[in-house]
N, C-alpha and C positions, 0 to 999 in steps of 0.2 A: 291633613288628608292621609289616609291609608296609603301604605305602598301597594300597586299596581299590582304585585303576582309576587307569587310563592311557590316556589320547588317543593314535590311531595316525594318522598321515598320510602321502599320498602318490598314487602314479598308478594306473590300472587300463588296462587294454589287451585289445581284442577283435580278433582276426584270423579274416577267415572266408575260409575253403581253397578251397571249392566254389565255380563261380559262378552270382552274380556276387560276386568276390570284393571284401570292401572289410576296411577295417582304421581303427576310433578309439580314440579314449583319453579320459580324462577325468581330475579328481584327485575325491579322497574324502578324509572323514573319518572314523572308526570308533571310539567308544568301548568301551574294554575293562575288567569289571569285576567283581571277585570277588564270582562268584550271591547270595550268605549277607550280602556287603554294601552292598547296593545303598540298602538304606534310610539307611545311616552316613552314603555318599555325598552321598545328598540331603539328610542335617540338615546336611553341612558345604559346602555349596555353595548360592549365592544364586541356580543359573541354574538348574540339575539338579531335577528331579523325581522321582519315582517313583510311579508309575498318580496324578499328580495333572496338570491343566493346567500348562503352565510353556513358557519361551522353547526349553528342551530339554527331554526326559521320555524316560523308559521307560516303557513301559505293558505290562505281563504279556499282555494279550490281544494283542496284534500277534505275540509268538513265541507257542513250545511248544508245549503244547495250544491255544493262541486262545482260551478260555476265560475268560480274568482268574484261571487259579488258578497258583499260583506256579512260577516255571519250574524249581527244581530238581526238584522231583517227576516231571515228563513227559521230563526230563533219564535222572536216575536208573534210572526204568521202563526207556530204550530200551536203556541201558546193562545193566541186567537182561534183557533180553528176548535179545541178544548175548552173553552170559557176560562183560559185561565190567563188573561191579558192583564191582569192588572200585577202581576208578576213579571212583568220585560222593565221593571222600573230600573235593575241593575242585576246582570249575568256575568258570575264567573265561569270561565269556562277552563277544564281541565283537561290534558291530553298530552300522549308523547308529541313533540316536536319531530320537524324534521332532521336530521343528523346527516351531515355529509351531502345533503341533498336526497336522503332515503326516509319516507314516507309509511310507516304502518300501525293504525291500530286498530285493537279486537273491540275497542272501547272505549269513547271519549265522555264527558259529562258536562251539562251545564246546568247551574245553581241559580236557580231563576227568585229575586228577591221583589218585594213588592216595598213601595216610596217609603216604609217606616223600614227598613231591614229585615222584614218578614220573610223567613223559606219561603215559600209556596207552592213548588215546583222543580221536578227537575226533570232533564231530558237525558236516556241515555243514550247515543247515537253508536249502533252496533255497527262495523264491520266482518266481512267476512273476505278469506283470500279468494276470493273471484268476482271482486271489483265489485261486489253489492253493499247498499248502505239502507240500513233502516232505525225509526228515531223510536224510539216508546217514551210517552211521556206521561209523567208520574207525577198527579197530585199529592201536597205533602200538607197534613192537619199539622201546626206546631205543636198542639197541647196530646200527641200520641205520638208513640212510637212511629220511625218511617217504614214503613212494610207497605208493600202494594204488589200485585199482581197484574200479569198481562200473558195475554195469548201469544206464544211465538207465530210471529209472521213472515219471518225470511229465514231461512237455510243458511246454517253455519259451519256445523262440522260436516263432510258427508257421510257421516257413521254416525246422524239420526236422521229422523223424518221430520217432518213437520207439525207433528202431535205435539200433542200437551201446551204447555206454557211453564212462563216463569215467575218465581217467589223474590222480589226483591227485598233485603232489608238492610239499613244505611245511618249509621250514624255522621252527620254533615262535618267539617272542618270548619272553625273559626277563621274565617280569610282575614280577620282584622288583628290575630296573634300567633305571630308565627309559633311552631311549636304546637300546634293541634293536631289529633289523627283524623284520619278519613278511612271508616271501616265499612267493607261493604263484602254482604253473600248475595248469591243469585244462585238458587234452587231452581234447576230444572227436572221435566219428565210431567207424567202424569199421575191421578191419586190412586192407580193401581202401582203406577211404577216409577220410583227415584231416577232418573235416570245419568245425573249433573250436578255436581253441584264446583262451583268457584269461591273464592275468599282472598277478597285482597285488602291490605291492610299496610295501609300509609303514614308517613309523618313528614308534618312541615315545617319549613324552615322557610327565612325569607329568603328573598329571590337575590342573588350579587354575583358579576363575575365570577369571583373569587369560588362561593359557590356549586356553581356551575361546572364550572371548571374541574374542583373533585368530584363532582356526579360521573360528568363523561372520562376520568381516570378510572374510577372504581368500574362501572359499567359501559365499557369502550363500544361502540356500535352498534347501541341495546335496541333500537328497532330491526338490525338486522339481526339480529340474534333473535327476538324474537319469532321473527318470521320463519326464522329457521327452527327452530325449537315448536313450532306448529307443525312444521312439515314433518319434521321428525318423527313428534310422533305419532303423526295419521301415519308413516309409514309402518310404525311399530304396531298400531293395531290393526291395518290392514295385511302383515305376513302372521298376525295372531288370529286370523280370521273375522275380523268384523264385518259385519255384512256392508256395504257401498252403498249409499241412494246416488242418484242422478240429482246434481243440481236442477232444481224446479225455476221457472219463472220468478223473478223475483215480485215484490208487494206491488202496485202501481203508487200508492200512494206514501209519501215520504216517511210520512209517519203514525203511531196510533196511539189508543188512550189508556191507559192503565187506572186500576181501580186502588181504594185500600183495603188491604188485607186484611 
């Protein structure tokens, strides 16, 4: 049997088109890990939790539904609600953990496989710092490239609007060999105007204390530092003059469908 989860590392890259135009980076960490074993994970791991306190933790209520109720089922559902059910056969899901009891991210994934080990799917579950959550989910042909498109539908940065959409395109990670990348852009704006673009770009290793352990040396705190490293620099484009939207309402509905490219 495959090991349960695999630590992904690596850079992230933000380029904004419009101005004022600025461009940073940052490194990340991301643990990736089979939905069905999350509990395995944490009896065999001295750092790792699950919905318990711990130096790292998942906690069910920070994804999916935000409820505490378990994340394959809200998984499942959106995959149902798409025609694309017969891909809940097995989800890995990837995403920073919690560190120190601190909670944040811009963007988690889940790898939605069907009963032969088919892609088929994946969900990207966006965040934004004013507690909204929304999922796009994205049919994946194996025998093409993964590109697909979607309408943006919730408000992320406040220095854009709600126009356009986005260009997803993703090369998937072998979760059964450690040692695979996981590369993925997200083109925003509209086809008058670039407005976004991100690029992040991962490698895996498999999952061990031992591990882990140098992840959170090399990168002490790295969801808080993120979060701060967001704020930063909305600060920075807001005394450069960017113009502000007003948070909008958020989507009512959890999640939506993305097409191929």
């Amino acid at each position: 049997m495959n090991a349960p989860a695999q630590l992904f590392s690596g850079r992230v890259m933000h380029v904004r088109h419009t101005r004022p135009r600025t461009r940073f980076a940052y490194r990340i960490w991301m643990l990736a890990v089979d939905i069905d074993r999350i509990d395995e994970l944490a009896r065999a791991s001295r750092l790792f939790r699950h919905n318990r306190r711990a130096l790292v933790a998942l906690r069910d209520r920070d994804h999916a539904a935000r409820d505490g109720s378990p994340l394959r089922g809200w998984v499942t559902e959106q995959l149902r609600m798409a025609g694309l059910e017969r891909y809940a056969a097995r989800i890995h899901f990837m995403t920073m953990p919690r560190l120190l009891g601190y909670a944040f991210n811009p963007i988690s994934f889940y790898f939605c496989y069907d009963e032969g080990g088919v892609l088929g799917a994946m969900v990207h579950q966006v965040k934004n710092t004013f507690g909204h959550q929304h999922g796009y989910v994205l049919p994946v042909t194996p025998d093409e490239a993964m590109r697909q498109t979607a309408r943006k539908r919730m408000h992320v940065s406040p220095f854009f609007d709600l126009q356009g959409g986005y260009r997803f395109a993703c090369s998937a990670p072998d979760f059964a060999q450690p040692g695979s990348t996981f590369a993925l852009s997200i083109r925003y704006g509209t086809e008058a105007e670039p407005r976004m673009t991100a690029v992040m770009k991962l490698r895996g290793e498999a999952f061990s204390d031992r591990a882990l352990l140098r992840l959170l040396g090399a990168m002490p705190l790295m969801t808080i530092k993120v979060t701060a490293a967001i704020h930063w620099h909305a600060l920075k484009l807001w005394l450069r003059g960017a113009r502000y939207h007003p948070v909008p309402t958020p989507p009512g509905e959890p999640a939506s469908l993305g097409v191929h490219a």
